[in-house]
C-alpha positions as CSV (number, residue, x, y, z in Angstrom):
1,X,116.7,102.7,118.7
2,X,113.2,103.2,120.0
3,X,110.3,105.3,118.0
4,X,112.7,107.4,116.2
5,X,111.3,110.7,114.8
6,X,112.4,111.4,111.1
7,X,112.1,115.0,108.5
8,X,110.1,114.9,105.8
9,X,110.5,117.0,102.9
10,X,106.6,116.5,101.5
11,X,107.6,117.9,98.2
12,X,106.0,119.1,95.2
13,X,108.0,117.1,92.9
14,X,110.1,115.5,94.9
15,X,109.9,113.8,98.5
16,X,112.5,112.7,100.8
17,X,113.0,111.2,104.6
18,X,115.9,111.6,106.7
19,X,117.2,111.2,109.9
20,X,119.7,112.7,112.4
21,X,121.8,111.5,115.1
22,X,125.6,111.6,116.8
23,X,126.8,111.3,113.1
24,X,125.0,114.1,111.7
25,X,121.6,114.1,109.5
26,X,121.2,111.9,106.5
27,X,119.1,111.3,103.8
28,X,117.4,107.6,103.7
29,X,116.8,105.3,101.2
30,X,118.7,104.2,98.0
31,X,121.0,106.4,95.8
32,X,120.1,110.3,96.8
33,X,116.8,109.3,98.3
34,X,114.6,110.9,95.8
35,X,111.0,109.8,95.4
36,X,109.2,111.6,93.2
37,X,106.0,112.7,94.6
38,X,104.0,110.5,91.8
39,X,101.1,108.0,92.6
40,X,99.4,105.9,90.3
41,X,95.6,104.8,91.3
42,X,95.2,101.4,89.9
43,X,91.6,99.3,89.9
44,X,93.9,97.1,92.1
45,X,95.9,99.6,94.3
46,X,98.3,103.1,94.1
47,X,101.6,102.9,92.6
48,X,104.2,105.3,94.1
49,X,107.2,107.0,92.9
50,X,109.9,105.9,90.2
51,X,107.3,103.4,88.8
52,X,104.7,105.6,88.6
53,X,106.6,108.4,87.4
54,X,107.8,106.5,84.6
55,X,104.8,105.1,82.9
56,X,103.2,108.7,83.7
57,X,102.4,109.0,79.9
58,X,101.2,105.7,79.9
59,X,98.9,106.0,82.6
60,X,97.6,109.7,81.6
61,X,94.1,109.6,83.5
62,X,95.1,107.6,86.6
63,X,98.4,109.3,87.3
64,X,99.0,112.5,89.3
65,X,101.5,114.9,90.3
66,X,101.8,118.0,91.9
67,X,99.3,117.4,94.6
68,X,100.8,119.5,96.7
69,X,99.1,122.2,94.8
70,X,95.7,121.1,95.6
71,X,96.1,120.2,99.1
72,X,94.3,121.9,101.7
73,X,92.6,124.2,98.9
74,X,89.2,124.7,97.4
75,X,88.6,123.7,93.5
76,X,87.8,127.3,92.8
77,X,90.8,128.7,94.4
78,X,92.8,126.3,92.1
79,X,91.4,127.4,89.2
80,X,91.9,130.9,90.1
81,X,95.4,130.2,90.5
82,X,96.0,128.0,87.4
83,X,95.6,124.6,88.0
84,X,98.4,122.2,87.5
85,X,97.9,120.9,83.9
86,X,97.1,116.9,83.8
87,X,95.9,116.6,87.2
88,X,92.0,116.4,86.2
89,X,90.6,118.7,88.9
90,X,86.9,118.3,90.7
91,X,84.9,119.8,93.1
92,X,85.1,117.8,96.1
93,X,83.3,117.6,99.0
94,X,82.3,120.8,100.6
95,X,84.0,122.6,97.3
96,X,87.4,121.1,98.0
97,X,89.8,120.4,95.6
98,X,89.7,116.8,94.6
99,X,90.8,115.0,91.1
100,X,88.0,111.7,89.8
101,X,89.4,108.4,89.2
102,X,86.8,106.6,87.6
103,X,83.9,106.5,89.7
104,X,85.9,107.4,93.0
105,X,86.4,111.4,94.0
106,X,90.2,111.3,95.6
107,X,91.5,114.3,97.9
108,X,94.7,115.5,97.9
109,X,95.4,114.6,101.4
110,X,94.6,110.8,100.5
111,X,97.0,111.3,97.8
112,X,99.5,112.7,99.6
113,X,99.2,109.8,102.3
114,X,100.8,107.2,99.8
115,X,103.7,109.1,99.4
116,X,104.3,109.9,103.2
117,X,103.6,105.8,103.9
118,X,106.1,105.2,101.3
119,X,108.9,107.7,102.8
120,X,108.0,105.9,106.4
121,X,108.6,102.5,104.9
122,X,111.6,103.9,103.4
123,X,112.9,104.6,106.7
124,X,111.7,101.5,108.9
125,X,113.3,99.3,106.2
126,X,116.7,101.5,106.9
127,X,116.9,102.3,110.5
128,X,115.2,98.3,111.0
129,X,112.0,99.6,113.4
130,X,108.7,100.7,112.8
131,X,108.5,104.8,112.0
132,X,105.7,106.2,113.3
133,X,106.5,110.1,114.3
134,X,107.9,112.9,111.7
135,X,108.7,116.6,111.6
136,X,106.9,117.2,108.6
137,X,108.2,120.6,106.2
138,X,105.6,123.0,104.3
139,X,106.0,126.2,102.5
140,X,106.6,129.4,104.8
141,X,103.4,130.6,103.2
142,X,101.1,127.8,103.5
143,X,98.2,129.0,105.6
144,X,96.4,127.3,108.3
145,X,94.2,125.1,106.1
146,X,97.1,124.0,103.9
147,X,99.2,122.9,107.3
148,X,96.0,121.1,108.9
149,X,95.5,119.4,105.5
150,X,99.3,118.3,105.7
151,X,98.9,117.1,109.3
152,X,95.4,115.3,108.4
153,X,97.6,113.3,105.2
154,X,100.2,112.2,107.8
155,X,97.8,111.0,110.0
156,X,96.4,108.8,107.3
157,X,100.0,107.7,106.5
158,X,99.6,106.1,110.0
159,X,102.5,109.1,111.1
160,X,102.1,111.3,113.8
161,X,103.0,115.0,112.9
162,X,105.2,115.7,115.6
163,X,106.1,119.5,114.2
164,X,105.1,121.6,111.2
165,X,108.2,123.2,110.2
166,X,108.5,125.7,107.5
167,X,111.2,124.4,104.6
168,X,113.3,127.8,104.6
169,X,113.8,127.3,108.3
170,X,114.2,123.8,108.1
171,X,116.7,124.4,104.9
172,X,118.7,127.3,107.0
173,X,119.3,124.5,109.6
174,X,120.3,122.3,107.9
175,X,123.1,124.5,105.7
176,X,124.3,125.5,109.8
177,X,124.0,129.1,109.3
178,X,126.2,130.6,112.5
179,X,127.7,127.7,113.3
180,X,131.6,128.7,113.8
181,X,130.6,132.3,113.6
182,X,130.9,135.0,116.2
183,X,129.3,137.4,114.7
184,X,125.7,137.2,114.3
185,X,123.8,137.5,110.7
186,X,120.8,137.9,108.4
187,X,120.2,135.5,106.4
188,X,117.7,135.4,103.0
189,X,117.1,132.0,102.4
190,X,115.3,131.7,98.8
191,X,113.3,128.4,98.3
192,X,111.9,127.5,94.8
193,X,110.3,123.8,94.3
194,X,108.3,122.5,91.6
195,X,105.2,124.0,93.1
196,X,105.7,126.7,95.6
197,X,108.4,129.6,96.5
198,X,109.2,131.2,99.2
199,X,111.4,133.9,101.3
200,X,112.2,134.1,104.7
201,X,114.3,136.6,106.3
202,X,116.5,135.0,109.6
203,X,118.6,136.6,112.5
204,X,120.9,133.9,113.6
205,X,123.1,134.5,115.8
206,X,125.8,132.0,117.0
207,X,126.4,129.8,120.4
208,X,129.5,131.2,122.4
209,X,130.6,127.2,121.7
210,X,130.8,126.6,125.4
211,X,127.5,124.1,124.9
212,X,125.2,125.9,127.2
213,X,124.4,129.0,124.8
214,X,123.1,127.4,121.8
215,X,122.5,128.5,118.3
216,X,119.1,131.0,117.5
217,X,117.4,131.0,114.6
218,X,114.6,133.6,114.7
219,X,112.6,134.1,111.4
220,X,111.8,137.8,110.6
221,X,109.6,138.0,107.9
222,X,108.3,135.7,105.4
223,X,106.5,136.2,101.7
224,X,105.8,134.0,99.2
225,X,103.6,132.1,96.7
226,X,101.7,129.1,96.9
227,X,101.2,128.8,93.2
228,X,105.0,129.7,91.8
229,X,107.4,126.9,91.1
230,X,109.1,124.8,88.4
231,X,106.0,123.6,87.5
232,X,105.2,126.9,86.0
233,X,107.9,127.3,84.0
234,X,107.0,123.6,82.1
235,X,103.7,125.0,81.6
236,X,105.5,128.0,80.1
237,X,107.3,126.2,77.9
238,X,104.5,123.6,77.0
239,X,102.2,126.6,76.2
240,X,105.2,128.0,73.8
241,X,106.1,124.6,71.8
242,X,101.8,123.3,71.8
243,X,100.6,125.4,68.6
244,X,104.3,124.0,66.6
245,X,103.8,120.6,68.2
246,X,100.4,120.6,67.3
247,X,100.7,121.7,63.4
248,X,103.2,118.8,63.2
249,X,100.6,116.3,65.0
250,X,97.7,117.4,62.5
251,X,95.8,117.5,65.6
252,X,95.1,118.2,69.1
253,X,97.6,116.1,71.2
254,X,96.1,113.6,73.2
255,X,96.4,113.6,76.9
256,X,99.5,110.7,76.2
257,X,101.0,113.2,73.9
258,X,100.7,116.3,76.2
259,X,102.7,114.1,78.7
260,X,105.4,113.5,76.7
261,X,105.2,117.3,75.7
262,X,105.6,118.3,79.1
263,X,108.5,115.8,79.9
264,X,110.4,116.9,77.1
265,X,109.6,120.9,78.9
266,X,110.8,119.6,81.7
267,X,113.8,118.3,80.3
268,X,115.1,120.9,78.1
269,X,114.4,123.7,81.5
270,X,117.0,121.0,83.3
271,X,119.4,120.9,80.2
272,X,119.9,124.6,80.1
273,X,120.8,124.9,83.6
274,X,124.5,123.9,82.3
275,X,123.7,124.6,78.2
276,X,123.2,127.6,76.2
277,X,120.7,125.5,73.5
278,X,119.4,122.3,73.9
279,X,117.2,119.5,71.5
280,X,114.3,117.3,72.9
281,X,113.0,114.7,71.0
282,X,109.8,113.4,71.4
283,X,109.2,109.8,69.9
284,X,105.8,109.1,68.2
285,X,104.5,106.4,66.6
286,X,105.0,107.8,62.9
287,X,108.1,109.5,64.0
288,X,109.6,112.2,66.0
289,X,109.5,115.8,66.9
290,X,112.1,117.7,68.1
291,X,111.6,120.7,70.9
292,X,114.2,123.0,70.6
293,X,114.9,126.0,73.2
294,X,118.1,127.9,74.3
295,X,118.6,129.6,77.5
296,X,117.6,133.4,76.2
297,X,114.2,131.9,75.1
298,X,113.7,130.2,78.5
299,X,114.2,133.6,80.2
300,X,112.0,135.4,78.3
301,X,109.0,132.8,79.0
302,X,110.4,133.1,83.2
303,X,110.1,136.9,83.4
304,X,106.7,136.8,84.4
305,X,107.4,134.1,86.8
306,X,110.7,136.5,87.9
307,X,108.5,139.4,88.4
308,X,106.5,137.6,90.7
309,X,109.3,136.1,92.9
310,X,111.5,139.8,92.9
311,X,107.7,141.2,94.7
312,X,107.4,138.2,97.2
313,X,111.5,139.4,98.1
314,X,110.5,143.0,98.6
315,X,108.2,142.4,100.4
316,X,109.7,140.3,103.2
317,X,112.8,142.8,103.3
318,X,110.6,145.6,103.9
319,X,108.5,143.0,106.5
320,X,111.8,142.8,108.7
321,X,112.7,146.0,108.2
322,X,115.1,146.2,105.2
323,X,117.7,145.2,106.8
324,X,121.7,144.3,105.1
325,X,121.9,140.8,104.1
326,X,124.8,138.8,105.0
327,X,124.0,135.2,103.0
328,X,121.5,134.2,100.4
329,X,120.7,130.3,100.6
330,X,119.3,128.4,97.3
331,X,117.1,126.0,98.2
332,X,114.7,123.7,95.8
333,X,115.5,122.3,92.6
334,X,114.3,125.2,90.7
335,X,116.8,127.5,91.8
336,X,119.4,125.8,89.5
337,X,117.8,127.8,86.5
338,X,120.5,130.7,86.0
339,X,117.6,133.4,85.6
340,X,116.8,132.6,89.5
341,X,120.3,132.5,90.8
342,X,120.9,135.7,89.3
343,X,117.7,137.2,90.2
344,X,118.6,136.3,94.0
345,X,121.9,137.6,93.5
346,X,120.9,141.2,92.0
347,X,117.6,141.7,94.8
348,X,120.1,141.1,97.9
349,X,123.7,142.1,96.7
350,X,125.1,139.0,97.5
351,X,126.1,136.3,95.7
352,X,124.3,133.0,95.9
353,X,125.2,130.2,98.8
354,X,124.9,126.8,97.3
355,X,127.1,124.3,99.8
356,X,124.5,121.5,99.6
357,X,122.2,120.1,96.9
358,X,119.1,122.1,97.4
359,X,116.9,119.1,96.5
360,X,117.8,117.3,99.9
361,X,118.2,121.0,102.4
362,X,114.9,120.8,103.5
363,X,115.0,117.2,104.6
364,X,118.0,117.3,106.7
365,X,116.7,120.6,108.0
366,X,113.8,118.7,109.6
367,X,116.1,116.1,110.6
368,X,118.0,118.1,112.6
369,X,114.6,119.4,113.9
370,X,113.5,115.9,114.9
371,X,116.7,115.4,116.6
372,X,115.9,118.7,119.0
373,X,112.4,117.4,119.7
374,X,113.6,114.1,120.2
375,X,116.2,115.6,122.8
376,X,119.1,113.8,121.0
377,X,120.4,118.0,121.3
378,X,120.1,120.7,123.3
379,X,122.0,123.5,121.3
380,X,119.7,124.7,118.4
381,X,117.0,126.9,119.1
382,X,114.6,127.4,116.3
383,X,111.6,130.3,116.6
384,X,109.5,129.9,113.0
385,X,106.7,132.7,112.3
386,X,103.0,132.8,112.1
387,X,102.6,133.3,108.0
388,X,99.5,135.4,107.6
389,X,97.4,137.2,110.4
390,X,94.3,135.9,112.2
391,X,91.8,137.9,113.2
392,X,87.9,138.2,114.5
393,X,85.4,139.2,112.3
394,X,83.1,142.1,114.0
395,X,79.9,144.3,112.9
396,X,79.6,144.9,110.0
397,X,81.9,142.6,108.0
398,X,85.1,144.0,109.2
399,X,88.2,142.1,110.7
400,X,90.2,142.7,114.2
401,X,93.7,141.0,113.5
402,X,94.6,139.5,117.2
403,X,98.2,138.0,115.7
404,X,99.7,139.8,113.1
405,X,102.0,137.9,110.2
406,X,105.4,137.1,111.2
407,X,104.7,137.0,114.5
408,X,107.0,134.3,116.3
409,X,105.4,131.3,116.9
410,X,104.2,130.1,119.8
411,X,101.7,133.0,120.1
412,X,99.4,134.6,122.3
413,X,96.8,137.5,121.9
414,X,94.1,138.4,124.1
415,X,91.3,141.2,122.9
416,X,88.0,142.4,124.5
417,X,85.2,142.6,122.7
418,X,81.1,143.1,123.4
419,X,77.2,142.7,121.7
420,X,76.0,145.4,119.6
421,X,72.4,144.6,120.5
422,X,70.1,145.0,123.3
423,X,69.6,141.2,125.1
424,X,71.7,139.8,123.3
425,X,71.9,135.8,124.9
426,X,74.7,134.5,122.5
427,X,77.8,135.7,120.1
428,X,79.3,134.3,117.1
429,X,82.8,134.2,116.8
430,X,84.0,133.7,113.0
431,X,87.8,133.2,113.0
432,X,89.6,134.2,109.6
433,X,93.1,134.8,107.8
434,X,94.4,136.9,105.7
435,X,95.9,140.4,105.5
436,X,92.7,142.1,104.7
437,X,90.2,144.1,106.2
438,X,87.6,142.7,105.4
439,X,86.2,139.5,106.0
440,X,85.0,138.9,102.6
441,X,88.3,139.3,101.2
442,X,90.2,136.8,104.1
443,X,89.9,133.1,104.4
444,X,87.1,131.8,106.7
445,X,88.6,128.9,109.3
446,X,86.5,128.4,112.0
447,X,82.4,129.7,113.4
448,X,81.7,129.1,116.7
449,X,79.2,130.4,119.0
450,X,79.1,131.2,123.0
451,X,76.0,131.0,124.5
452,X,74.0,131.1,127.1
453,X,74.9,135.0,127.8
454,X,72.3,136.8,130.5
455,X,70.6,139.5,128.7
456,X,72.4,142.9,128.7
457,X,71.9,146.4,127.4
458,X,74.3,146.4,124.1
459,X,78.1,147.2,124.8
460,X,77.8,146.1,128.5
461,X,78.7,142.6,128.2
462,X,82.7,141.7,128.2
463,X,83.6,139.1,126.1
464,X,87.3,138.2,126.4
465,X,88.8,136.3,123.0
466,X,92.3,134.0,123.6
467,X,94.1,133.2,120.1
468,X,97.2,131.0,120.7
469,X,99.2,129.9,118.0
470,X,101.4,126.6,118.8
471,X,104.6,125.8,117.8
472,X,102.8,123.6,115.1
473,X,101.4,127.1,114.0
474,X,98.0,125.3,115.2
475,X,95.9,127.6,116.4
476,X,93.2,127.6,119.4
477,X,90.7,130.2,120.4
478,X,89.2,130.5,123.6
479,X,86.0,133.5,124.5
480,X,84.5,134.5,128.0
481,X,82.2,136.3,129.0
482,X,83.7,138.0,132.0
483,X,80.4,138.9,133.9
484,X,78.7,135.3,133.7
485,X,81.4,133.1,133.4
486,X,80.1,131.3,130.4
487,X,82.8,129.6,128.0
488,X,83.1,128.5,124.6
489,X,86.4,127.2,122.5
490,X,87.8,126.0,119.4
491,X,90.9,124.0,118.2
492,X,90.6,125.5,114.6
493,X,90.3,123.0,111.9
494,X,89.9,125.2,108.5
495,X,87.1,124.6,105.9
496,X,89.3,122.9,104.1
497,X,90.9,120.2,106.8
498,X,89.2,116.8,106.9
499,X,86.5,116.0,109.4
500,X,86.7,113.5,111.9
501,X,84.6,110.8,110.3
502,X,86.2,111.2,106.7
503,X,89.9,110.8,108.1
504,X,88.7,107.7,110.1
505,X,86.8,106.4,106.9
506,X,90.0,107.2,104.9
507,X,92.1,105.1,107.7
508,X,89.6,102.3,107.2
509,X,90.1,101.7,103.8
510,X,93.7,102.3,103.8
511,X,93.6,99.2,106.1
512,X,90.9,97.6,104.1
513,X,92.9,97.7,101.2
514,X,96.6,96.8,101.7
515,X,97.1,93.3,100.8
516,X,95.4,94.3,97.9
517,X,97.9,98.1,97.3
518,X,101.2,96.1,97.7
519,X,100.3,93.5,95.5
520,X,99.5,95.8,93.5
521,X,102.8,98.0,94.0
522,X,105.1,94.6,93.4
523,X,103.4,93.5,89.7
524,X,104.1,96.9,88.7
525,X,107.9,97.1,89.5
526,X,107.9,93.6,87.7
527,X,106.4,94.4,84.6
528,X,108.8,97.6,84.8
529,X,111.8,95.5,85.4
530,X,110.8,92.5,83.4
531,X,110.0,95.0,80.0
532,X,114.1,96.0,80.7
533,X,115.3,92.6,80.6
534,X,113.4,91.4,77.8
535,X,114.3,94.4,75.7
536,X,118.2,93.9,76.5
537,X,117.8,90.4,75.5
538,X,115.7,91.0,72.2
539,X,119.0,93.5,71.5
540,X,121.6,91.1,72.2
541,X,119.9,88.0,70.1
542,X,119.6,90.4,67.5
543,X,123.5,90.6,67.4
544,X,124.7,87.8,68.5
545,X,122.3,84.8,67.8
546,X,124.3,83.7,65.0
547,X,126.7,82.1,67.4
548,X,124.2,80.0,69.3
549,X,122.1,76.7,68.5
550,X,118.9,76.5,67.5
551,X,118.0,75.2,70.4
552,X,119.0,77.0,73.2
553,X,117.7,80.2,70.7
554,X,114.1,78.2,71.0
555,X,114.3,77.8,74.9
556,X,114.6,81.1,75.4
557,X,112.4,82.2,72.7
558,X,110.0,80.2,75.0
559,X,110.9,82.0,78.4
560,X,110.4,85.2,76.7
561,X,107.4,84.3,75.5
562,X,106.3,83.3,79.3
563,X,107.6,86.5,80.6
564,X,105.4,88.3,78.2
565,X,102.5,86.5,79.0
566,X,103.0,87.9,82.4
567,X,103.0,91.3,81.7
568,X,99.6,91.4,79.0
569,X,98.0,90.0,82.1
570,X,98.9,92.3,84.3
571,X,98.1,95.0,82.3
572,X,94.7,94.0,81.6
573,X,93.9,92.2,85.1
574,X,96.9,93.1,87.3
575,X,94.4,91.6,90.6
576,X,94.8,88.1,88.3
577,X,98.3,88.0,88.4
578,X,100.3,85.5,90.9
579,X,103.2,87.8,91.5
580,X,105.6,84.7,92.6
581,X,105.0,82.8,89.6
582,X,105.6,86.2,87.6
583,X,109.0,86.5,89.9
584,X,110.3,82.9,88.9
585,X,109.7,83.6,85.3
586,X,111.6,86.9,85.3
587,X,114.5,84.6,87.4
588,X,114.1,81.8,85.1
589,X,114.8,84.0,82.3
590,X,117.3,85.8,83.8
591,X,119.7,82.2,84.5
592,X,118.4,81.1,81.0
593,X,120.0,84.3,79.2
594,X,123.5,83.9,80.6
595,X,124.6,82.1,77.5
596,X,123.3,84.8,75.5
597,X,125.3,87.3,77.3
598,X,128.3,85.4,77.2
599,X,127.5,85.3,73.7
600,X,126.9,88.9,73.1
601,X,130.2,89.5,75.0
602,X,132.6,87.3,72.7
603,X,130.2,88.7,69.7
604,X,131.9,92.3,71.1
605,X,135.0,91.5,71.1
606,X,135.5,90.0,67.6
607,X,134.0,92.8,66.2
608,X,137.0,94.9,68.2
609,X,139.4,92.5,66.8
610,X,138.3,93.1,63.1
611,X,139.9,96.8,63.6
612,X,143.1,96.1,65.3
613,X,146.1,96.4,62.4
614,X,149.0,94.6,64.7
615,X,150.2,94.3,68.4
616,X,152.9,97.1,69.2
617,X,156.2,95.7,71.3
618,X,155.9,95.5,75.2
């Protein structure tokens, strides 16, 4: 195998890899292939995933999640939206939104870059080469600053972007809407992470199965929300139990104790997915408090959330054309809440399609995309939309839309346009999106200027404006003045993408600082696994010491008391610690224990024995 391209699910909560080939797509990496989009910034390097994630309340200033939130987005347009609670937001450069680890500003996208260089060494580790090229997934409605920030995070992963795919098309691959259908159909496919929701309206209709008339997938419509997810709901639920939680602190919670506050919301929203009424404990020093929520008090605290979601689904029906639906496809964790499924079912009369675990849709989806552009198959045909329109802005602060949303992607417009004043030598061109009319109320993404016009008489000159949308949804625009000859273009990188010089600096000190990050990353999942073994052993000496010599009990009081050494220093000087002497200690305690479990074992088994009456007859 040869510079395989992969799917990446870049998720909110969640990330995943995958791969597809002659067997089919499949998810890489251990168990369900999970890793939770978590990072950790250390003095001494970035710690991603189940590590981070679970020393999160540990770790409350130095530890983010739900990145994907910020990414591609100013600070103030965060804020506006609600920003994600514990994730420390800044004004970065040029007003972008950026979170402050000690002295250092971090952006999003260089956050997001540890978790794609994780999923890519994920995958090299399984399908033994190097990974360099992905089809990467976004939400339908991320707009052309969101994608270029997505595409500028790969790039620091060291991954070439190879596609932009939106997840509800990716997901509606992967689920293999039409396949062994004759008919064709319209498909709602309903996607609900941790951070972001969207609806896309599809017309598929079916190969004749003869191989040469492959399968279409044309996206109709699309709505959605940028800012709506599971995430949400925690914070609803966080905001409900604070003032209770709170009286029974005597205090304001501390960042640790808003952590475990929000764990415990996350926990009980999971819970009542299968339960009417669920209790969450949450340990504190002097004790415990207990979280209680059922299932009618979780819906009440969604219906806002509901609301929202119900106008995003209007919308794209009416978008398309309101047209009968024929399947509704859950995808995204957050659609196992019983509220969503139901609200899904009720807005499209049809009752929810749940074949495949909607955490891991999306990444076999782009999988399956990979393995198109890869040419490992030739019968899918896959036509995504253009999200929100892009338009010109002209006199007077209005805007001429040259693609409109939902147009099919790639796409072409070509408009005319001319100067409004006498002599005129130059235009501006100010590219924007958004849906409306005005250019103060759209996004800005790109200013450019042709010059060098010959001075006309106002309305004479003809100045011919090319938008093309890619199949990336990347979009280029080309002007010409018709009469002179004189050109001018721009490959549109939003106010919000990186420049040039701050993705090669990023790339720099990614390099720079490697030794240093997976040194970093391997103390950390030894003091993880080494706090695990010690307290299993502390457990089983408390039970069964009694049947073991003093001095085997002292020897490994002394291993223990090696291995802990181990971890204080690498909590307080983790760059100090030699990580193969830490590994033979953990080892050296692990051989020295085995009398201890044998011990433990036998310890068991009389206790069994003291409540056995008699043996009955064979």
């Amino acid at each position: 195998m040869q510079d395989p391209i992969v799917g990446i699910d870049l998720g909110t909560t969640n990330s995943l890899v995958a791969f597809a080939d002659a067997r089919g797509p499949r998810v890489l990496g251990p168990g369900r292939g999970l890793v939770p989009s978590v990072i950790r910034v250390d003095p001494t390097g970035v710690v991603v995933g189940e590590s981070a994630k679970a020393e999160r309340a540990l770790h409350p200033h130095t530890t983010f999640a739900s990145v994907k939130r910020l990414i591609g987005r100013s600070a103030a347009e965060v804020r506006d939206a609600g920003a994600p609670q514990g994730l420390g937001l800044v004004d970065g450069p040029r007003g972008l939104a950026a979170v402050r680890v000690g002295d250092r500003t971090l952006l999003p996208q260089e956050l997001s870059a540890h978790v794609l260089r994780e999923l890519a060494r994920v995958a090299s580790a399984e399908l033994g080469v190097a990974v360099r090229r992905a089809v990467i997934t976004v939400p339908a409605y991320f707009d052309d600053g969101q994608r270029q920030a997505t595409r500028d995070a790969a790039r620091l992963a060291g991954l070439e972007a190879v596609r932009i795919v939106n997840e509800p098309t990716a997901a509606a691959l992967a689920y293999g809407i039409g396949r062994g259908h004759r008919a064709a159909e319209t498909v709602a496919v309903f996607d609900l992470g941790g951070g972001t929701f969207d609806l896309s309206i599809l017309s598929v209709i079916p190969g004749d199965g003869t191989g040469l008339d492959g399968e279409f997938l044309q996206v109709l419509a699309t709505a959605g929300d940028t800012a709506l997810g599971g995430d949400d709901l925690d914070a609803a639920i966080v905001a409900h139990a604070l003032p209770p939680y709170e009286a029974w602190l005597g205090g304001p919670a501390t960042p640790q104790g808003m952590e475990r506050l929000r764990a415990a919301a996350e926990r009980a929203k999971c819970a009542l997915s299968t339960v009417e009424c669920t209790t969450e404990r949450i340990e504190h020093e002097h004790g415990a408090w207990e979280l209680v929520l059922d299932r009618a008090l979780l819906e009440s605290l969604a219906q806002p959330l509901l609301d929202r979601m119900a106008a995003c689904c209007r919308r794209a029906l009416a978008d398309a054309g309101a047209p009968a639906i024929d399947r509704v496809v859950l995808v995204g964790g957050s659609t196992r809440v019983p509220a969503v499924r139901a609200l899904a079912g009720r807005i499209f009369g049809v009752e929810p399609y749940t074949a495949l675990d909607p955490d891991v849709v999306v990444a076999l989806g782009a999988a399956l995309q990979a393995q198109v552009l890869a040419g490992g198959r030739t019968d899918l045909l896959l036509m995504d939309v253009v999200p929100l329109s892009l338009g010109i802005e002209t006199a007077g602060g209005a805007v001429a839309k040259m693609i409109v949303r939902n147009s099919a992607m790639p796409a072409r417009a070509t408009e005319m346009f001319s100067t409004g004043v006498d002599g005129q030598t130059a235009v501006k061109l100010h590219v924007v999106q958004g849906e409306r009319e005005l250019v103060k109320d759209c996004r800005s993404l790109a200013t450019f200027e042709l010059r060098g016009l010959p001075p006309m008489p106002a309305g004479i000159p003809q100045v011919q404006v090319d938008f093309m949308v890619d199949a990336n949804g990347v979009l280029a625009v080309h002007a010409v003045e018709r009469r002179s000859g004189r050109r001018a273009q721009v490959q549109v990188v939003p106010a919000y993408g990186l420049t040039t010089d701050e993705v090669d600096r990023m790339e720099a000190e990614s390099l720079e600082h490697a030794r240093e990050d997976m040194h970093a990353h391997r103390v950390i999942d030894l003091v993880v696994n080494a706090r695990l073994d010690i307290t299993w052993i502390e457990e089983a000496r408390t039970r069964a010491g009694a049947l073991l010599d003093a001095a085997y009990l002292e020897d490994l009081e002394g291993h223990l008391t090696r291995l802990k050494g181990f971890i204080a220093l690498a909590e307080r000087s983790p760059g100090q610690v030699d990580a193969d002497a830490f590994h033979a200690a953990k080892d050296a305690l692990d051989r020295a224990s085995m009398r201890l479990h044998e011990a433990a074992i036998v310890q068991s088994l009389q206790s069994m024995d003291r409540g056995v009456k008699g043996v009955v007859q064979p």
